[in-house]
C-alpha positions in Angstrom: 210.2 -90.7 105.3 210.4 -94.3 106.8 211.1 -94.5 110.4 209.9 -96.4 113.5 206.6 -95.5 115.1 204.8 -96.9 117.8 200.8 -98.3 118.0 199.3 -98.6 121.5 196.3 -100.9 121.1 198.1 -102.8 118.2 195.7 -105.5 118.3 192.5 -103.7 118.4 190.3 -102.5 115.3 192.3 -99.8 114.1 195.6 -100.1 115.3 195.6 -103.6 113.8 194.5 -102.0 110.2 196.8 -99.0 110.7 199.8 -101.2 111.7 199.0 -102.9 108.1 199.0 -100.2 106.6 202.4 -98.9 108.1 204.5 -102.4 107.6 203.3 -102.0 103.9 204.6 -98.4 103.2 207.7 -99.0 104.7 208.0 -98.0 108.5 209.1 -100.1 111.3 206.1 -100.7 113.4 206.1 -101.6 117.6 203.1 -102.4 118.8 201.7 -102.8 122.4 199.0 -104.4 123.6 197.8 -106.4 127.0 195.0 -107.9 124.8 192.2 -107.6 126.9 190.2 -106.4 123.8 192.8 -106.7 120.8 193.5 -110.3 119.3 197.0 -111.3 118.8 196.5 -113.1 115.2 195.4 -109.6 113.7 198.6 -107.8 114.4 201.0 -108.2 111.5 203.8 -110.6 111.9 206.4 -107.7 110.8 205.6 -105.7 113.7 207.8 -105.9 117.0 205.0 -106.8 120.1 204.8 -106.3 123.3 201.9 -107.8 125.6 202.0 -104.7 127.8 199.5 -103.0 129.7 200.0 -99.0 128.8 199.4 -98.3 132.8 202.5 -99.8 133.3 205.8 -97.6 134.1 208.7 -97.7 131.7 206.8 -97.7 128.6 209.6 -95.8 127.6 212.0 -98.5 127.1 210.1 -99.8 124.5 209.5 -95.7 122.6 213.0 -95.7 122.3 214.4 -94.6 118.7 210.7 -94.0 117.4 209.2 -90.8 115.6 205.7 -90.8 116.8 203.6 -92.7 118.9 200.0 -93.9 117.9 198.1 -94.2 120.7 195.1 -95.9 120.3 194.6 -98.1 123.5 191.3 -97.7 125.5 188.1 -98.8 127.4 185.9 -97.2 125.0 182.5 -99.4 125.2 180.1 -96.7 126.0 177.9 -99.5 128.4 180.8 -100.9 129.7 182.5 -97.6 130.6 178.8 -96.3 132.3 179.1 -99.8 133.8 183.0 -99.1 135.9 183.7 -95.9 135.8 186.4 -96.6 138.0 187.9 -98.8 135.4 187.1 -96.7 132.7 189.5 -93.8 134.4 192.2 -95.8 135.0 192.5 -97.4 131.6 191.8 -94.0 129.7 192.9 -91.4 131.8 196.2 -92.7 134.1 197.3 -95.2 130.9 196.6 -91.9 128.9 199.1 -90.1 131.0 201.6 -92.7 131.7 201.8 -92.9 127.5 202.5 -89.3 127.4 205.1 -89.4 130.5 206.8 -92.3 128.6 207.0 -90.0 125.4 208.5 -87.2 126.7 211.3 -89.9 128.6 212.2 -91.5 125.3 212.2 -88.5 123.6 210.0 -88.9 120.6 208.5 -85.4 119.6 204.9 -86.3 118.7 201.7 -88.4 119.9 199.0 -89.0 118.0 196.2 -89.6 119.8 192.3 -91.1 119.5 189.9 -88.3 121.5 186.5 -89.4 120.6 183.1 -87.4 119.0 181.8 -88.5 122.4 183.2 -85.2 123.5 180.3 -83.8 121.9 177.5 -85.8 123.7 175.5 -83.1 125.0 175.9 -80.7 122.0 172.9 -79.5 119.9 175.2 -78.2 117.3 175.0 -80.0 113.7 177.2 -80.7 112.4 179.8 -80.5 114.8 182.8 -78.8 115.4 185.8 -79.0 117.3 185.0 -76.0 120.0 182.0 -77.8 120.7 183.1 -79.8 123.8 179.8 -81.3 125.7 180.9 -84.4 127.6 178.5 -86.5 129.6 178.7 -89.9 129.6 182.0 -91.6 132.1 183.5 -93.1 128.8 183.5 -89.2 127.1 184.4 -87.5 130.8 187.7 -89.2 130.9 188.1 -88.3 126.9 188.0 -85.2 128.3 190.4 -85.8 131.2 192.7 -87.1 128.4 192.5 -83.2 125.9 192.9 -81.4 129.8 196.1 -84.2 130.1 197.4 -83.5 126.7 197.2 -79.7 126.9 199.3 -79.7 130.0 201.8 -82.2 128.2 202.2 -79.6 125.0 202.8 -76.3 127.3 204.5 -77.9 130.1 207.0 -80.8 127.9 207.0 -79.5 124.8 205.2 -82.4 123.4 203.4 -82.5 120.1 200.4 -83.6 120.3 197.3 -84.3 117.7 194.1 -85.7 118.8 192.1 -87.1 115.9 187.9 -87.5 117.2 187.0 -90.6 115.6 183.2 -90.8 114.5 181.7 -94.1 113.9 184.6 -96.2 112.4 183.5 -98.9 110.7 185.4 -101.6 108.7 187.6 -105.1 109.0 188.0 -106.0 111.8 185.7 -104.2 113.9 185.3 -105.5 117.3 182.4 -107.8 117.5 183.5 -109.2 120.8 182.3 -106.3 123.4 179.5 -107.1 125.3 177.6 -104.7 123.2 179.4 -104.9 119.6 179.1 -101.8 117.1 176.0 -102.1 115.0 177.7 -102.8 112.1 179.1 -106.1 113.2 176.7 -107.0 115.0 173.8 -106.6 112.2 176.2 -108.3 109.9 176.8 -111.4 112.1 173.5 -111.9 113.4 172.0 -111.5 110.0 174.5 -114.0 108.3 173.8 -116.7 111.1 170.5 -116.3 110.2 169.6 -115.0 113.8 167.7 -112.0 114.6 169.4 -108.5 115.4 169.1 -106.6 117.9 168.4 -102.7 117.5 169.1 -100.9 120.9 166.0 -97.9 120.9 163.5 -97.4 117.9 166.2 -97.0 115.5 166.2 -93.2 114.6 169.5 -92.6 116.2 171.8 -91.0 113.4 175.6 -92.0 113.2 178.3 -90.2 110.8 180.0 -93.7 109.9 183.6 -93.2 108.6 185.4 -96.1 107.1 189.0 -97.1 108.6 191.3 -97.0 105.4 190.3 -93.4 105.3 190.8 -92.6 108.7 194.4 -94.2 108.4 195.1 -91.9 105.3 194.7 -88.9 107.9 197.1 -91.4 110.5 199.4 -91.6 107.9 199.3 -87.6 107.0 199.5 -86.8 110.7 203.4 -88.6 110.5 204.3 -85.8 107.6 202.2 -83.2 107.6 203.6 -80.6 110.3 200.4 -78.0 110.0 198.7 -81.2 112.3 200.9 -80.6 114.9 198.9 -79.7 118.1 195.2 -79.8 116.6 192.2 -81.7 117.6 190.5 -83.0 114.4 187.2 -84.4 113.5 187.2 -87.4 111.1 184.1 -88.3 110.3 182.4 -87.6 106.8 180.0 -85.0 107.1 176.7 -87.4 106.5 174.9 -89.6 109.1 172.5 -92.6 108.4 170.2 -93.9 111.3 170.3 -96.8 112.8 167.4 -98.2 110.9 168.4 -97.6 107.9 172.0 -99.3 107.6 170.1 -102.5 108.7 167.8 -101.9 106.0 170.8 -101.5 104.1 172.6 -104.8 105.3 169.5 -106.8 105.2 168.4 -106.0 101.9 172.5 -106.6 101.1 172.4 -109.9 102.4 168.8 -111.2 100.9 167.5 -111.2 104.7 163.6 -111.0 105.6 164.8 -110.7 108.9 163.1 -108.3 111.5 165.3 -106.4 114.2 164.0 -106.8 117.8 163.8 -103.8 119.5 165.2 -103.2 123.2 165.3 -99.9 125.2 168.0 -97.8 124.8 171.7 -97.8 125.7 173.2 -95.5 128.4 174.9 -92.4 127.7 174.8 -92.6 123.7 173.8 -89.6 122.0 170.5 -89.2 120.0 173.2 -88.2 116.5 176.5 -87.7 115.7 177.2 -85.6 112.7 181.1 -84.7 111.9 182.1 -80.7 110.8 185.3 -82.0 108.4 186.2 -78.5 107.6 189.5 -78.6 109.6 190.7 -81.8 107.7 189.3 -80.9 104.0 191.6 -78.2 105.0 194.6 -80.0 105.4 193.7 -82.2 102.2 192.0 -84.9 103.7 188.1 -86.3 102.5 186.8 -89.2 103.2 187.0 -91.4 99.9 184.7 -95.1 100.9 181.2 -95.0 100.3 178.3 -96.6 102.8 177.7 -99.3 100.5 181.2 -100.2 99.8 183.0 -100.4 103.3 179.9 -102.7 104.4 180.4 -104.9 101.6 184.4 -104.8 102.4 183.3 -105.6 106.1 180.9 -108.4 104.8 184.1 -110.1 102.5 186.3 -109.7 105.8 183.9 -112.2 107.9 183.0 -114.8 105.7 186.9 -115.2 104.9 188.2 -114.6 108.5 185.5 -114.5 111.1 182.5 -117.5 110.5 
């Protein structure tokens, strides 16, 4: 069914991919974003805009007449949130609730929302599941603030909510700009300038890397699906890679005799991530992009758009 939706974070990573893939299926897309991370030329000219901050009050004004909201928008550089925590709350946890409030004042029924697989820093358990909630770092405390936030909204408003906990999304687009970009982009720029990466640690850190058209096939399933309603899901794929080996990966994709430098270890980043997927192969969903493939998608992406 084609309706009008909402994307907070419309300029960002994935909300600029999902908002692509929403214009082109039909829906009616308004998007909002302050872009203090996003970038305005990557939102789709179909979609309605707003340069607003989501701390703002009367969000609602602009929910009006839509069937879900999207809500992507957040601080979610792990050094940068260990860095101002103070930030880091305000951004994730009031703009978190001030996004909800506006819901429930415009009436529209359901939120989708990103959680994070931060929320299982501190867990030993792998792969992962849902139940196992082991916050640590500020950027995965107010993660956490935002589930408390979002159970209070479904048993005190009424409102539906599903939290989707994003692994290691990888893809076009991907934010190279932070102060400390995701591996991915930052191995592939580096590498394709012909300058020398940088590995953060000795490399064996494992990530579950999950590639954004599939985790907008679950976005999209969360708008018609009603057995999401009020679930938190992992989307990840069930496989990690370490650090070392997707540079070996890249490098050896690129024809690079490049060396990584090494230097000690991020901040509140866990040692491996590892997604349990049961809870979405149940619903139908799998993750469909190999490794190879969604780095070579990311690799056609910059050398068009980016260098």
């Amino acid at each position: 069914m084609k309706s009008r939706v909402a994307i907070t974070g419309v300029a960002g990573f994935i909300g600029s991919n999902l908002a692509d893939r929403l214009v082109r299926v039909g829906h009616e897309v308004v998007g909002i974003d302050n872009l203090s991370y996003g970038v305005r030329e990557q939102v789709p000219d179909e979609v309605e805009f707003h340069q607003r901050d989501i701390r703002e009050e009367n969000l609602s004004e602009l929910f009006q007449g839509c069937r879900a909201i999207f809500h992507l928008a957040a601080k979610n550089c792990i050094p940068d949130c260990q860095r101002d925590p103070v930030e880091t709350v305000s951004i994730n946890v009031l703009g978190t609730t001030q996004v909800f409030e506006a819901a429930c004042r415009a009436g529209v029924p359901k939120v989708i929302y990103a959680e994070s697989s931060a929320l299982y820093e501190g867990s030993k358990v792998l792969p992962t599941p849902e139940g196992e909630l082991f916050p640590e770092s500020f950027y995965s405390l107010s993660k956490m603030a935002g589930y408390q936030l979002a159970e209070g909204f479904r048993r005190d408003r009424g409102l539906i909510i599903t939290a989707l906990r994003y692994f290691c999304v990888y893809g076009p687009r991907q934010d190279y700009r932070r102060s400390v970009p995701p591996l991915m982009s930052a191995f592939l720029l580096k590498l394709l300038a012909g300058e020398q990466p940088t590995i953060y640690g000795n490399g064996s850190k494992r990530r579950d890397f999950v590639y954004v058209d599939d985790v907008n096939d679950f976005h999209l399933q969360c708008l018609e699906d009603p057995r999401t309603d009020n679930l938190s899901v992992n989307l990840g794929t069930g496989t990690y890679h370490s650090v070392a080996e997707i540079y070996e990966t890249i490098r050896q994709l690129l024809g690079s005799e490049l060396q990584p430098r090494h230097l000690p270890d991020q901040p509140g980043e866990a040692q491996d991530t590892l997604a349990d997927i049961s809870l979405a192969r149940s619903l139908g969903w799998e993750p469909r992009t190999g490794l190879l493939d969604g780095i070579r998608a990311m690799l056609a992406h910059l050398r068009q758009h980016v260098l």
